[in-house]
C-alpha positions as CSV (number, residue, x, y, z in Angstrom):
1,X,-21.3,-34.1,6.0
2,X,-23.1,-34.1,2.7
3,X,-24.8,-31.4,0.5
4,X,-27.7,-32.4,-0.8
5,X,-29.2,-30.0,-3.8
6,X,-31.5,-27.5,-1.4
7,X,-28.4,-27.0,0.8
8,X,-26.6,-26.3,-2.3
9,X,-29.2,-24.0,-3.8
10,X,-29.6,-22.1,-0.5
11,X,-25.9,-21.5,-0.2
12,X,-26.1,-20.4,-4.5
13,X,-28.9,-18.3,-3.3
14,X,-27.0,-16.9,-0.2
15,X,-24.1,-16.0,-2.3
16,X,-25.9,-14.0,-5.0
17,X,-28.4,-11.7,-3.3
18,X,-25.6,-10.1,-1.4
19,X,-26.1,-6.7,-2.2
20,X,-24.3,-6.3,-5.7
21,X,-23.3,-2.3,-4.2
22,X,-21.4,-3.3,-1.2
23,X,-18.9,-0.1,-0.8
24,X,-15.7,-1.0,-1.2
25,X,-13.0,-1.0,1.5
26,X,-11.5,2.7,1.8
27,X,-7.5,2.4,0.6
28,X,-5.2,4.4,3.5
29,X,-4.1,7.8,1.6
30,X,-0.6,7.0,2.0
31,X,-0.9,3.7,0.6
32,X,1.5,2.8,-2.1
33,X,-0.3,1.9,-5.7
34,X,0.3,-1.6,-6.9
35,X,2.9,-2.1,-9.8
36,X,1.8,-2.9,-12.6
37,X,1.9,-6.5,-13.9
38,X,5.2,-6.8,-15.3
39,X,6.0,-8.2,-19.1
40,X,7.8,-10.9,-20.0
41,X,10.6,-8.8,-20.8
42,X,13.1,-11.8,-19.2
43,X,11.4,-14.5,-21.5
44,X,11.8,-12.1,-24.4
45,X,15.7,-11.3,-23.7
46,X,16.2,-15.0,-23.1
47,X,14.8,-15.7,-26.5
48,X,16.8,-13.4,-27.9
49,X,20.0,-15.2,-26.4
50,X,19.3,-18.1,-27.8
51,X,18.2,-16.7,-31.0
52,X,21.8,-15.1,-31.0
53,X,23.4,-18.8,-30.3
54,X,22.1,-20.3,-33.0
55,X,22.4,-17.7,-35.6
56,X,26.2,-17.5,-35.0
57,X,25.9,-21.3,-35.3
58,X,24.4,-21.7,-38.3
59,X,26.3,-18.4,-39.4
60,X,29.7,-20.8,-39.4
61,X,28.1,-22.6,-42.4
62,X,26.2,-20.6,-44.6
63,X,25.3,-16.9,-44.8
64,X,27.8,-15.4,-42.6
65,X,28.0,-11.8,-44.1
66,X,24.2,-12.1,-42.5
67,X,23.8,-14.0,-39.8
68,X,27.1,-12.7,-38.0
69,X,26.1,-9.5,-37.8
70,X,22.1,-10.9,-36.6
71,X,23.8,-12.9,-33.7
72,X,25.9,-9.7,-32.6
73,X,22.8,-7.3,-32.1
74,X,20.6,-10.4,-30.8
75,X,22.9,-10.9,-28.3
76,X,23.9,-7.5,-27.3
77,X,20.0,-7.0,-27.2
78,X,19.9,-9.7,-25.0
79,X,22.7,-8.4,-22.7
80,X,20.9,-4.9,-22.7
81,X,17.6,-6.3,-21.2
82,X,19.5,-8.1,-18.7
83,X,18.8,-12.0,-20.0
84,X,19.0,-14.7,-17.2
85,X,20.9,-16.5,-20.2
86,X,24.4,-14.6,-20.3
87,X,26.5,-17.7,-21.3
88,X,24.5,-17.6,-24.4
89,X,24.6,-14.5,-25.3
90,X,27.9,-14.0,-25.0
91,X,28.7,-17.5,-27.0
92,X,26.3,-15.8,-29.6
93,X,28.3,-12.7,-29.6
94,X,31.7,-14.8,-30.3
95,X,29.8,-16.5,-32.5
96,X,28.8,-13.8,-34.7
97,X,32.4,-12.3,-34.6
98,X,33.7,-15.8,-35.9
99,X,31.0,-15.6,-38.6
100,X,32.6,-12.4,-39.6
101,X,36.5,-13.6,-39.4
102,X,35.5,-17.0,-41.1
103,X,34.3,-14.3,-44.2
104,X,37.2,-12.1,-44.2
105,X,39.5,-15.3,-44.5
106,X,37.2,-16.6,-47.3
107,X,37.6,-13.7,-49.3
108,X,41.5,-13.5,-48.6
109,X,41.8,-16.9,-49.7
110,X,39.4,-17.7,-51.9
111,X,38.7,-14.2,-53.4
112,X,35.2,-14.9,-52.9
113,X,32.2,-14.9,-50.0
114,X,31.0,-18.6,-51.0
115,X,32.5,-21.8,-49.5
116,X,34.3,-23.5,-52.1
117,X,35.6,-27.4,-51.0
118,X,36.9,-28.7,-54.3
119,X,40.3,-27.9,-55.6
């Protein structure tokens, strides 16, 4: 079966002068609301997570008296809005501690908070 154009005009035509004021079908009163659309609150956490991850990462090599402390409240931010990504949150949190133990040894051994390679 084909449509030629006046089958598909009449059926255009048929769907638009429906009356535009058609009452709407009457909800039951005990009838529960619909939620409301939900946010991406689990993207956001799991961004977060990751975030976390690579802050403490990067944290090992440069900037830890900053980034540790980042990658600790990323990731417990993370944990708090319940991230599908645990495992990296958590490696964040270690992370972000480890940033802050690498400092404390630099500035036991080296008396300052830089990296310093030569002798």
């Amino acid at each position: 079966m084909t449509l030629t154009l006046t089958d598909r005009a009449l059926t255009d035509r048929a769907r638009t002068s429906a009356p535009a004021s058609a009452p709407a079908p009457e909800a039951a009163p005990d009838a529960v609301p619909a939620p409301a659309p939900r946010r991406a609150a689990g993207r956001e956490a799991d961004g977060l997570a990751v975030a976390s991850f690579v802050l403490g990462l990067v944290g090992l090599l440069a900037f830890n008296l900053l980034l540790g402390p980042t990658a600790i409240v990323m990731a417990l931010l993370s944990l708090a809005r319940r991230t599908r990504r645990p495992g990296r949150a958590y490696l964040g949190l270690a992370l972000g501690a480890a940033d802050l133990v690498v400092m404390a040894v630099l500035v036991t051994v080296n008396g300052t908070v830089s990296w310093n390679l030569g002798g």
